[in-house]
ROSE-4610 file (N, C-alpha, C; in Angstrom, 1 decimal, always signed):
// ROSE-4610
residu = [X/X/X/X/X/X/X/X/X/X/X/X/X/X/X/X/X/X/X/X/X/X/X/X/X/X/X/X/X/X/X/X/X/X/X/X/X/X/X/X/X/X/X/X/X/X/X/X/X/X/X/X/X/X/X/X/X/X/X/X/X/X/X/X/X/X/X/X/X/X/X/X/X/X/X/X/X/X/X/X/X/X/X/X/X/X/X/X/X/X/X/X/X/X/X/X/X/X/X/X/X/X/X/X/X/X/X/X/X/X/X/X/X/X/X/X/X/X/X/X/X/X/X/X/X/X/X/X/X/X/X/X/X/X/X/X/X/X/X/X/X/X/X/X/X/X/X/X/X/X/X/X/X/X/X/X/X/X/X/X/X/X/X/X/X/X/X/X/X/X/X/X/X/X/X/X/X/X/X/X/X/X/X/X/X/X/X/X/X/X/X/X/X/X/X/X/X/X/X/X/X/X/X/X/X/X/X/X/X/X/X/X/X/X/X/X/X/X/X/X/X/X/X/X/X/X/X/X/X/X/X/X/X/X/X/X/X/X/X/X/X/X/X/X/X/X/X/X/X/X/X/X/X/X/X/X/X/X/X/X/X/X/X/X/X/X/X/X/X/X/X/X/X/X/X/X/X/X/X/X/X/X/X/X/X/X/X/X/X/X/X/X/X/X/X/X/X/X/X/X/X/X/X/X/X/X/X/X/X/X/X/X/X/X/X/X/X/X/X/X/X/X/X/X/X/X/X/X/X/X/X/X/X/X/X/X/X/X/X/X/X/X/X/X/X/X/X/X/X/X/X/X/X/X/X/X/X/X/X/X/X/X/X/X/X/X/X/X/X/X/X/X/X/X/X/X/X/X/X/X/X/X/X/X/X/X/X/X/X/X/X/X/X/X/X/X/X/X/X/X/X/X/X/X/X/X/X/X/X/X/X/X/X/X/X/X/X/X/X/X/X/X/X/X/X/X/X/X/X/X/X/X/X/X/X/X/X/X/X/X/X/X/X/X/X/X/X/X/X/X/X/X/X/X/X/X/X/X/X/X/X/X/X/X/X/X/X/X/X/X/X/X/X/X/X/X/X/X/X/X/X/X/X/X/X/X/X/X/X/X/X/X/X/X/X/X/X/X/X/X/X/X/X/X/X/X/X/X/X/X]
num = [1/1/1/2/2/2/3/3/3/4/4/4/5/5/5/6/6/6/7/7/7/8/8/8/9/9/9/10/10/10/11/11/11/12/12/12/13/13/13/14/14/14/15/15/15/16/16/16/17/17/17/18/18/18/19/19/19/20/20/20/21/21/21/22/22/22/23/23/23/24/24/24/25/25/25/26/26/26/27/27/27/28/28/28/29/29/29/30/30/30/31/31/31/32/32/32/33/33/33/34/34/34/35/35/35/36/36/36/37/37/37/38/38/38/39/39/39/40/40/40/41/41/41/42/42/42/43/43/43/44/44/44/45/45/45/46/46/46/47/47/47/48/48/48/49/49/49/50/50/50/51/51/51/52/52/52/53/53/53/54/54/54/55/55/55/56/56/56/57/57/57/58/58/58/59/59/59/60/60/60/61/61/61/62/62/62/63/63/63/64/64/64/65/65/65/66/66/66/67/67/67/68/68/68/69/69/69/70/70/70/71/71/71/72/72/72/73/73/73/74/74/74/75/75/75/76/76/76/77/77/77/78/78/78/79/79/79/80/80/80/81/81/81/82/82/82/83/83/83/84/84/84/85/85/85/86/86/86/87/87/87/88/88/88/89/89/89/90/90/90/91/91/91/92/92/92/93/93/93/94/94/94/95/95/95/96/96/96/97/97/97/98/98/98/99/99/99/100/100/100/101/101/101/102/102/102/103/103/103/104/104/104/105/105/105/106/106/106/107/107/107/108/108/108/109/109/109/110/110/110/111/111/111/112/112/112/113/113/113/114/114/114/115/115/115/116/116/116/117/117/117/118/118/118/119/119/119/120/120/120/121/121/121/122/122/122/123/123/123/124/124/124/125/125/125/126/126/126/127/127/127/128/128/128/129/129/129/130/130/130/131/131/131/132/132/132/133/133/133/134/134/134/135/135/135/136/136/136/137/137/137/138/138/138/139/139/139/140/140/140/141/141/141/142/142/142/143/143/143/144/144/144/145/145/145/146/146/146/147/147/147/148/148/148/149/149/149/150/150/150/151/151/151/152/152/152/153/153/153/154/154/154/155/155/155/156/156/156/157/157/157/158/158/158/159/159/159/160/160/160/161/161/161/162/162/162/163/163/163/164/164/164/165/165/165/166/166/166/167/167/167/168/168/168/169/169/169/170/170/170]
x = [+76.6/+76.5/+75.0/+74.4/+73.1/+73.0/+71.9/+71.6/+70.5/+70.5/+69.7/+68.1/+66.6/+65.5/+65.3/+64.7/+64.9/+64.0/+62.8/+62.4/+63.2/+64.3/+65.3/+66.2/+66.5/+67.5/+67.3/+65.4/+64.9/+64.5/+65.0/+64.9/+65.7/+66.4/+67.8/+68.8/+68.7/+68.6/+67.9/+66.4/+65.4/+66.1/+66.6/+66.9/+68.3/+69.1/+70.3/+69.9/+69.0/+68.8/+68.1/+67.2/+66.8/+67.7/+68.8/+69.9/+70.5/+71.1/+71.9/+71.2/+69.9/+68.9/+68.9/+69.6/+69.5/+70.5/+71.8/+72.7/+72.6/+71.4/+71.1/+70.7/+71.1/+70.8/+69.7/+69.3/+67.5/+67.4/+66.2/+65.9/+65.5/+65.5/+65.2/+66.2/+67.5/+68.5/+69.5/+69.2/+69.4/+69.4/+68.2/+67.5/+68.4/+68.6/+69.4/+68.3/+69.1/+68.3/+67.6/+66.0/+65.7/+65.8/+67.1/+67.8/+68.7/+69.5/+70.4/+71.5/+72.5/+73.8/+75.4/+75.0/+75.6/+75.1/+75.8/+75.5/+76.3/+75.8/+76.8/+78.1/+78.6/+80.4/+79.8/+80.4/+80.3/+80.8/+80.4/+80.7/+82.1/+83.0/+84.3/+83.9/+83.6/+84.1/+85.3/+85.6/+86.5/+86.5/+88.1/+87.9/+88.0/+87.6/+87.0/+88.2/+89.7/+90.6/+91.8/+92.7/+93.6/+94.4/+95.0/+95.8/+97.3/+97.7/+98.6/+100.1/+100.9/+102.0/+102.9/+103.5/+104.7/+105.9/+106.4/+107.7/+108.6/+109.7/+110.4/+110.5/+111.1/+111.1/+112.8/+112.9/+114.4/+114.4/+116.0/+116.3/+118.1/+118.1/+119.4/+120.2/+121.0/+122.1/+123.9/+124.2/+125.6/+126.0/+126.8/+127.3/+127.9/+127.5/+127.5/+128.4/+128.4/+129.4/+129.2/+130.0/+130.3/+130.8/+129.9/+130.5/+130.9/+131.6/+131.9/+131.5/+129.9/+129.1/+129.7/+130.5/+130.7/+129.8/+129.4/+128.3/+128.9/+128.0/+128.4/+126.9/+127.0/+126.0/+125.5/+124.0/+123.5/+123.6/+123.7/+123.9/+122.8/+122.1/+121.0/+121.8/+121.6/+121.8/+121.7/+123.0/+122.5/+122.1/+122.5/+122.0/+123.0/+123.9/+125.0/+125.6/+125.7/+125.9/+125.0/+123.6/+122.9/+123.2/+123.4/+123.5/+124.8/+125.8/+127.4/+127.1/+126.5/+125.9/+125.5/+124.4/+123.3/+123.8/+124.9/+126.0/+126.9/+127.4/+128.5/+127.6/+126.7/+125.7/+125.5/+124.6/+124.8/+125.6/+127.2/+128.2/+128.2/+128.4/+128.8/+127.6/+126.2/+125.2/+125.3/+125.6/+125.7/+126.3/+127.5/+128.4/+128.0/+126.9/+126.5/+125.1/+125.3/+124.3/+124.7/+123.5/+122.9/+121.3/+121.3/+119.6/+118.9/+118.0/+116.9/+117.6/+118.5/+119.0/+119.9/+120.7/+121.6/+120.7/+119.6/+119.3/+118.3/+117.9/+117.2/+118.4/+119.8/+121.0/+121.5/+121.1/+121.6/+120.3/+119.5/+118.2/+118.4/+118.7/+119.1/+120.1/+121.3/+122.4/+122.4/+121.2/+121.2/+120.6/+119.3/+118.7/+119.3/+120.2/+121.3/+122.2/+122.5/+123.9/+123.5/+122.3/+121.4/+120.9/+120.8/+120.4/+122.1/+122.2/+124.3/+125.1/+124.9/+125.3/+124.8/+123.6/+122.6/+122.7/+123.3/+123.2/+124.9/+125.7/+127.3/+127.1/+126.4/+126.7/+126.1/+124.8/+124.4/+125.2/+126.0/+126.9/+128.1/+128.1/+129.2/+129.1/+130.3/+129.9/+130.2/+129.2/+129.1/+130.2/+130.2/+131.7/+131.1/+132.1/+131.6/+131.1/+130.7/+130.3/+130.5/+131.0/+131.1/+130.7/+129.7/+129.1/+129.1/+128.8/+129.0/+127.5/+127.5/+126.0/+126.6/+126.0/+126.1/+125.2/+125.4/+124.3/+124.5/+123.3/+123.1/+122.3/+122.7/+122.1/+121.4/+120.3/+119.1/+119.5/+118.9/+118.6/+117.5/+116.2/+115.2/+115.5/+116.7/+117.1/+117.2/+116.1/+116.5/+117.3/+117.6/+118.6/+118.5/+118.8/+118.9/+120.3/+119.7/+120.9/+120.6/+121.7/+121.5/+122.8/+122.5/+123.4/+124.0/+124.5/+125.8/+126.6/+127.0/+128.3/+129.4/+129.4/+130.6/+130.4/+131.3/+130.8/+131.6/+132.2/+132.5/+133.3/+132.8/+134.0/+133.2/+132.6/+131.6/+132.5/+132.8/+133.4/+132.8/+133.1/+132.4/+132.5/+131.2/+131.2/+130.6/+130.6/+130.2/+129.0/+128.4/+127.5/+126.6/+125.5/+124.4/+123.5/+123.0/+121.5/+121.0/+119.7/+118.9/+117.7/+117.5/+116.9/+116.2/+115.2/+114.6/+115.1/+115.5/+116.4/+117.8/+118.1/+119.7/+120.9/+122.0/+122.5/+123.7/+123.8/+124.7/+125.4/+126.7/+127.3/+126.8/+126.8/+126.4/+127.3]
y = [+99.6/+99.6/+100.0/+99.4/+99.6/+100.6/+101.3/+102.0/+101.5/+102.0/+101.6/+102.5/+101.9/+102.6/+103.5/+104.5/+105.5/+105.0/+104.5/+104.3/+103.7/+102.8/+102.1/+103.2/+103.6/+105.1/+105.9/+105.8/+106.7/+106.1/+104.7/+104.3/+103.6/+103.4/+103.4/+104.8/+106.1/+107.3/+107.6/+106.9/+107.3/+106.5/+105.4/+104.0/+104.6/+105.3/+106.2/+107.2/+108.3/+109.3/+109.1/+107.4/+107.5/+106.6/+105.9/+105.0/+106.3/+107.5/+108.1/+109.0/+109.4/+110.2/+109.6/+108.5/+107.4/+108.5/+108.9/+109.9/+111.3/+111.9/+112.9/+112.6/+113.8/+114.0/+114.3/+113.6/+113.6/+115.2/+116.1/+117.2/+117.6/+116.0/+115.8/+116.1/+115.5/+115.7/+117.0/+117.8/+119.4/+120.1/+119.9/+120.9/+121.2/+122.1/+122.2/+121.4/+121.0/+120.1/+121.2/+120.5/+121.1/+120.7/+120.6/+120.7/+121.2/+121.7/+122.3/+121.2/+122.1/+121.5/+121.5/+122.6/+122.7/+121.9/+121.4/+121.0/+121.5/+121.4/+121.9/+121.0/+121.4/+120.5/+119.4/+118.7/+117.2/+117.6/+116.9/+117.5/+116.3/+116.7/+115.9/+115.1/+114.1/+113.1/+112.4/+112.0/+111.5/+110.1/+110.0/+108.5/+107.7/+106.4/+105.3/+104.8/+104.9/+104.4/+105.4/+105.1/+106.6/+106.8/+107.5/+107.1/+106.8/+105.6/+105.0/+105.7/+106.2/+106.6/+105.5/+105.2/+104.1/+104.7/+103.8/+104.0/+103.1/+103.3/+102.2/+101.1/+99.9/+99.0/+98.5/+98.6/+98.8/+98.2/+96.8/+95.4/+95.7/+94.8/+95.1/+93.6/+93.8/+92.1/+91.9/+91.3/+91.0/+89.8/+90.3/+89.9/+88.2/+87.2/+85.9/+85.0/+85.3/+85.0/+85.5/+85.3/+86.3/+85.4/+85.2/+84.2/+85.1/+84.1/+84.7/+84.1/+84.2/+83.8/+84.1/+82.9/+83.7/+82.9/+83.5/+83.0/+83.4/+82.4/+82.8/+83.7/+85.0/+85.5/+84.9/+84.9/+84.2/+85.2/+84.2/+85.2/+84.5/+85.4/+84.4/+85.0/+83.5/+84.1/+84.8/+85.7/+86.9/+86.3/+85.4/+85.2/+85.2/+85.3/+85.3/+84.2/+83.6/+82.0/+81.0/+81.5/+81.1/+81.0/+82.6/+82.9/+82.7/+82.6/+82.4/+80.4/+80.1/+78.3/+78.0/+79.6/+79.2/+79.3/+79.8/+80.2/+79.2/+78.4/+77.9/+76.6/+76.0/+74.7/+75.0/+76.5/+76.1/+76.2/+76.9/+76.3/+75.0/+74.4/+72.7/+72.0/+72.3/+71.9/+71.7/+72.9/+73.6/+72.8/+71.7/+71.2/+69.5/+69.5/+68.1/+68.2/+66.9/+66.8/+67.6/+67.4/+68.1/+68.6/+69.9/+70.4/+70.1/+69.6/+69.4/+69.0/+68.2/+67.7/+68.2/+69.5/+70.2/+71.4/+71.7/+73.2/+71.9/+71.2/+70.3/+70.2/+70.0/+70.2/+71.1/+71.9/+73.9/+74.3/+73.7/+73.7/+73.0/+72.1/+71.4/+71.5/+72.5/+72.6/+74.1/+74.9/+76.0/+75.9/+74.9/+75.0/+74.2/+72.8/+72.1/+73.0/+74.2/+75.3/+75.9/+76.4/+77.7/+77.0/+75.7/+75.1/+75.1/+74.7/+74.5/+75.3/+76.0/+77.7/+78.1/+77.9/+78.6/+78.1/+76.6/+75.5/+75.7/+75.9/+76.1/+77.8/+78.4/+79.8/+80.4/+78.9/+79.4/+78.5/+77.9/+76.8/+77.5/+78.8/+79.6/+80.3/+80.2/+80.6/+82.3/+82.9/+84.4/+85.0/+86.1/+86.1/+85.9/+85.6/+85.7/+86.6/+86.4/+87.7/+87.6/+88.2/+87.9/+88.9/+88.5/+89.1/+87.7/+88.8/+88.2/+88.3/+87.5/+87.1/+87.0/+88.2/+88.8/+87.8/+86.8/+86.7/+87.3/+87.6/+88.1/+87.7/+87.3/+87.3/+88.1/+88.2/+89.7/+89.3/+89.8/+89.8/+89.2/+89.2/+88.0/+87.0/+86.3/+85.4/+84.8/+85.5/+85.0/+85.0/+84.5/+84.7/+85.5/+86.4/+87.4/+87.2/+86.9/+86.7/+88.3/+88.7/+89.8/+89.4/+89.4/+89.6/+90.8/+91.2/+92.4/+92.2/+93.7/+93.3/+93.4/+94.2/+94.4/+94.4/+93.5/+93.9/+95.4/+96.0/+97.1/+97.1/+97.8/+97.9/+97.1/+96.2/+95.1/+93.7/+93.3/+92.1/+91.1/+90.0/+88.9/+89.5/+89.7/+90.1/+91.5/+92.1/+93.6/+94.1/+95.0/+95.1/+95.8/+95.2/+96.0/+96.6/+97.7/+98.1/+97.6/+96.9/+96.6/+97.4/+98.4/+99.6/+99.4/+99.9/+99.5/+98.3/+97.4/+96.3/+96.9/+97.4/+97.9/+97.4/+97.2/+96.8/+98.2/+98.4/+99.6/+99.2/+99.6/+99.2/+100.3/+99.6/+100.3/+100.6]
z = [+88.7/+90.2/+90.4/+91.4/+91.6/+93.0/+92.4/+94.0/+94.8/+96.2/+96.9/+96.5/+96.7/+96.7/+97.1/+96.9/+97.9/+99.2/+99.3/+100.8/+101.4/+101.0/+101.9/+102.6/+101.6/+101.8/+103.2/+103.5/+104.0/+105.8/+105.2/+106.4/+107.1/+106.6/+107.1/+107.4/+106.9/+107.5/+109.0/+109.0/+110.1/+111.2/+111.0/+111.9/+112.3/+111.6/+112.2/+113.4/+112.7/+113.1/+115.2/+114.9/+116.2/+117.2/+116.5/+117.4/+118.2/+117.1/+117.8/+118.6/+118.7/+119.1/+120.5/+121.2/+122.5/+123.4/+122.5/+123.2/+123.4/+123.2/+123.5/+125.4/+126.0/+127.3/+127.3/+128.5/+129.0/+129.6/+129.0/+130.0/+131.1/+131.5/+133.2/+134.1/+133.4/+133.8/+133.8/+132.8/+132.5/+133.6/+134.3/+135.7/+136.3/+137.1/+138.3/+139.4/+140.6/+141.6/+142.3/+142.6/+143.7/+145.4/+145.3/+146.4/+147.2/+148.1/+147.9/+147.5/+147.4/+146.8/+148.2/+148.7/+149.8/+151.5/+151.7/+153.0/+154.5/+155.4/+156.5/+157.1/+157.8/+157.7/+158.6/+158.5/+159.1/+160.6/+161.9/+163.1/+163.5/+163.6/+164.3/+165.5/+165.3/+166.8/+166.7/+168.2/+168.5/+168.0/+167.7/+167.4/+168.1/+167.8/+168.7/+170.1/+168.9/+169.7/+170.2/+170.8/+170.7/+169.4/+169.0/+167.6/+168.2/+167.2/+167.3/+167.0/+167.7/+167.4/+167.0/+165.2/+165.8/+166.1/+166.4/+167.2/+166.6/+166.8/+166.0/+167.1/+166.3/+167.3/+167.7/+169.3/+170.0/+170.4/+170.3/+170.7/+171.2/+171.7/+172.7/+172.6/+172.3/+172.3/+172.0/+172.2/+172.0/+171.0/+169.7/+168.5/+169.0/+168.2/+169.0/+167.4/+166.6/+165.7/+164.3/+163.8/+162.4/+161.1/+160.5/+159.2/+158.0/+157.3/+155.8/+154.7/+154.1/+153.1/+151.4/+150.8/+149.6/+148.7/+147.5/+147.0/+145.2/+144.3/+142.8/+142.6/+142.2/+140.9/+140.3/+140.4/+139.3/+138.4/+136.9/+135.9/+134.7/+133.9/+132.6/+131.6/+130.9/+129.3/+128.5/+127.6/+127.1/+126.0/+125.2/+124.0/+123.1/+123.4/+122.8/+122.6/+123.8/+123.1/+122.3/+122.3/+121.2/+119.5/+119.3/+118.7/+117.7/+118.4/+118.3/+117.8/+118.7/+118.7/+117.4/+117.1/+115.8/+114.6/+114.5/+113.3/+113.1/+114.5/+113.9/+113.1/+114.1/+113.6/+112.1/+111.7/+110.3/+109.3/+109.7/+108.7/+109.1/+109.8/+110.1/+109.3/+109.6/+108.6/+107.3/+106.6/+105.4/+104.9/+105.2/+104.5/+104.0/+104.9/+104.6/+104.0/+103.0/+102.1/+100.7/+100.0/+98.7/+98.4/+97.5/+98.1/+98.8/+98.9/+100.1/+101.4/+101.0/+102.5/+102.9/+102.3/+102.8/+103.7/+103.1/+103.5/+104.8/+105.2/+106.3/+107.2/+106.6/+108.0/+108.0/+107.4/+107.9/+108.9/+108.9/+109.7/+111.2/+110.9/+112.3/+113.1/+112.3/+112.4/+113.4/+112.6/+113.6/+114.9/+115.1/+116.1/+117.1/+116.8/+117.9/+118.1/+117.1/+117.9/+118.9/+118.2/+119.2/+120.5/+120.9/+121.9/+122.3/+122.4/+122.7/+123.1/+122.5/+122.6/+124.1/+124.3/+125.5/+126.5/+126.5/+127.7/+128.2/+126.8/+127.6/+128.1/+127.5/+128.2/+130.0/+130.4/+131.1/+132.4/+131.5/+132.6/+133.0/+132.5/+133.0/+134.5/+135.5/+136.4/+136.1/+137.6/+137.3/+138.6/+138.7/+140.0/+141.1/+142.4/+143.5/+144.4/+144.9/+145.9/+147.2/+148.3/+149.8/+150.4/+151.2/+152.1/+153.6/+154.4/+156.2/+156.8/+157.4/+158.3/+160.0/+160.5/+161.8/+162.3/+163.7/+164.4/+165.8/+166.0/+168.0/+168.6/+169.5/+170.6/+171.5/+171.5/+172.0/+173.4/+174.3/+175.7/+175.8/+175.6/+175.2/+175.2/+174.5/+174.8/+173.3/+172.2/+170.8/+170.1/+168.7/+167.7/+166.9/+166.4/+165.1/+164.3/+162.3/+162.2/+160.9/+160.5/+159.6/+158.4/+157.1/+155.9/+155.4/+155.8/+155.6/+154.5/+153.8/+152.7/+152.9/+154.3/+155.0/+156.8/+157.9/+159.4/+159.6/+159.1/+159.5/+161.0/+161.7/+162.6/+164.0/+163.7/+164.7/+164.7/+166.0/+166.4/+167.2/+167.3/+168.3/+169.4/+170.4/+171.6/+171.6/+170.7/+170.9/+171.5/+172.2/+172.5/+171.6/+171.2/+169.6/+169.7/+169.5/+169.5/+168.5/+168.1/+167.1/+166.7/+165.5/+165.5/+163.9/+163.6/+162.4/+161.6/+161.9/+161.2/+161.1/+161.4/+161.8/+162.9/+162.4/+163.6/+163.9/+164.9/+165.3/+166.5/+167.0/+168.1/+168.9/+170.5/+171.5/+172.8]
């Protein structure tokens, strides 16, 4: 093993010594400022506008009809019918052929299962769900419709207050 010269040694040492010599703090910067550091409090003015209280916002109407929305869950694939897919494909694979072309339809055998598997599992429906869609009639004259999971004790005709997105009988 060869070693290095020593003037190489000595300058590639020096060529260290002044790269990291870059992260030494400047003594300029050391100083305390000749400034102060303290200043006096900022003077409060008024702001430009008045400040805005919100409020909630309050609508007034009568319950104009009441549907019953049932709907399927969407549901995604756990993977399980993949996988259940990718097993059976390569026993069914497995049985066809001899070497090379057996282990090429245990190959094809898993990834047609594993596709199969994923496409009958996601063709499964998920349960239903029923929920109701309140609409009202505001005094304004507009429509509001709202999706509820339950109308609770609200019937066609009721009189409603409409309060942060809420609907409450009145």
């Amino acid at each position: 093993m060869t070693s290095l010269p020593r003037s190489l040694s000595l300058a590639l040492g020096l060529v260290a010594v002044v790269s990291l010599s870059a992260c030494v703090t400047d003594p300029y910067y050391a100083r305390p400022a000749p400034y102060p550091t303290a200043y006096p409090a900022p003077v409060a003015r008024p702001a430009p506008y008045p400040a805005y209280q919100q409020s909630s916002y309050l609508e007034y109407g009568r319950i104009s009809n009441i549907e019953v929305m049932q709907s399927e869950q969407a549901r995604a694939p756990s993977g399980a019918g993949a996988i259940i897919g990718g097993l059976l494909g390569a026993v069914v694979g497995n049985q066809i052929g001899h070497g090379g072309g057996r282990a090429l339809a245990t190959g094809i055998g898993v990834m047609g299962g594993a596709v199969a598997g994923n496409q009958i599992e996601g063709n499964q429906r998920g349960p239903i769900v029923q929920t109701y869609r309140i609409s009202v009639q505001t005094d304004n004259g507009s429509m509001r419709a709202f999706d509820v999971p339950s109308p609770g004790d609200l019937r066609i005709g009721d009189r409603v207050r409409i309060q942060d997105g809420q609907i409450q009988r009145f």
